[in-house]
C-alpha positions as CSV (number, residue, x, y, z in Angstrom):
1,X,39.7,8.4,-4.0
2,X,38.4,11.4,-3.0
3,X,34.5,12.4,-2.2
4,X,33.3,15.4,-3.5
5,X,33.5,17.9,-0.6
6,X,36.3,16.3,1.2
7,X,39.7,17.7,1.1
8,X,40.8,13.6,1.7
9,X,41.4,14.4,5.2
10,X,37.8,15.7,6.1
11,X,34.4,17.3,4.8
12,X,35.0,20.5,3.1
13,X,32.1,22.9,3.8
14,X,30.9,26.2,1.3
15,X,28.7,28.2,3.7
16,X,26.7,31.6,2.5
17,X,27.6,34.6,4.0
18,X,24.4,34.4,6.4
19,X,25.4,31.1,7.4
20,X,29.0,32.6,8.0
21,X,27.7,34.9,10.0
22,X,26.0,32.1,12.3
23,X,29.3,30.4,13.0
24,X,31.0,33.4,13.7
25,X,28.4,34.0,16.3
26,X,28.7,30.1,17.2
27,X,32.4,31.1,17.6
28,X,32.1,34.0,19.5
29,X,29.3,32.5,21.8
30,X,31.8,29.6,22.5
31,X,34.5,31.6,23.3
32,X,33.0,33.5,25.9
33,X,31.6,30.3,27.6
34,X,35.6,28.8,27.2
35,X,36.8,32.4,28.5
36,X,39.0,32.4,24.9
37,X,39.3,32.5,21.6
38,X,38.2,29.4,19.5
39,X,38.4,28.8,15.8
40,X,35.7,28.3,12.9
41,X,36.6,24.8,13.1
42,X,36.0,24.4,16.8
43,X,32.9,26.4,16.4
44,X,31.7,23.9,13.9
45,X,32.6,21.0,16.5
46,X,30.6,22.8,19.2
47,X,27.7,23.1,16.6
48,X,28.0,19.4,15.5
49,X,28.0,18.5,19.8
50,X,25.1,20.1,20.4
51,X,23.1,19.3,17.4
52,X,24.0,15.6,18.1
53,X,22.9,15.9,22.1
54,X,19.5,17.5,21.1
55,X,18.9,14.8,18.3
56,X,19.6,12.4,21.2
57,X,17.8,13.9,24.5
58,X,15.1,16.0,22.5
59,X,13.5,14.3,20.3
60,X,12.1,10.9,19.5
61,X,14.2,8.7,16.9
62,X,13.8,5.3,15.6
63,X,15.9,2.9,17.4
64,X,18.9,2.6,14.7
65,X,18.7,6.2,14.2
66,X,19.1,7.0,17.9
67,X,22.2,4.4,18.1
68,X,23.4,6.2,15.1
69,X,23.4,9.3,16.7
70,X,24.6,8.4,20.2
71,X,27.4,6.5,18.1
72,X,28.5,10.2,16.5
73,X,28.6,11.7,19.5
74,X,31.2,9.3,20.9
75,X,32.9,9.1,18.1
76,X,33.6,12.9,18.0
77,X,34.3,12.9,21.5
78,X,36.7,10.1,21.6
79,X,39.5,12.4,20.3
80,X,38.9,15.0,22.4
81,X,40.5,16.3,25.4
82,X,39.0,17.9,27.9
83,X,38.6,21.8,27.8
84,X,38.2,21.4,23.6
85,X,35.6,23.4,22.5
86,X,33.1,21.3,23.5
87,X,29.9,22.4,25.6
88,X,29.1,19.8,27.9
């Protein structure tokens, strides 16, 4: 069964064009840090990383929240190989 907003193999997103224009800057901010092009989708993965880092380092969560969101950020990370998108 299928969620609404998932494809079945991840979270399919509908963005506004301002919001568009925010990941294409995402993209284009990443790319000249990585020296080379990156995708939307990588953009989005470099968002998600640094959202989840400042959730974790910035501010103060509850406990389970915290874990929750330390426990994102390796999960995402697990599959990665070095030199992804990534900004850390």
């Amino acid at each position: 069964m299928t969620n609404p907003g998932s494809d079945g193999n991840g979270v399919v997103l509908a963005l506004t064009a301002p919001e568009v224009e925010a990941l294409e800057a995402v993209r284009r901010g990443v790319g000249a840090l990585a020296e080379r092009p990156i995708d939307r989708e990588s953009a989005v993965t470099a968002a998600l990383e640094l959202a989840l880092i400042r959730l974790g380092e910035d501010f103060e969560l509850p406990a389970a929240d915290a874990d929750a969101v330390r426990g994102g950020l390796d999960a995402m990370r697990s599959s990665w190989s070095r030199g992804n998108a990534c900004l850390t």
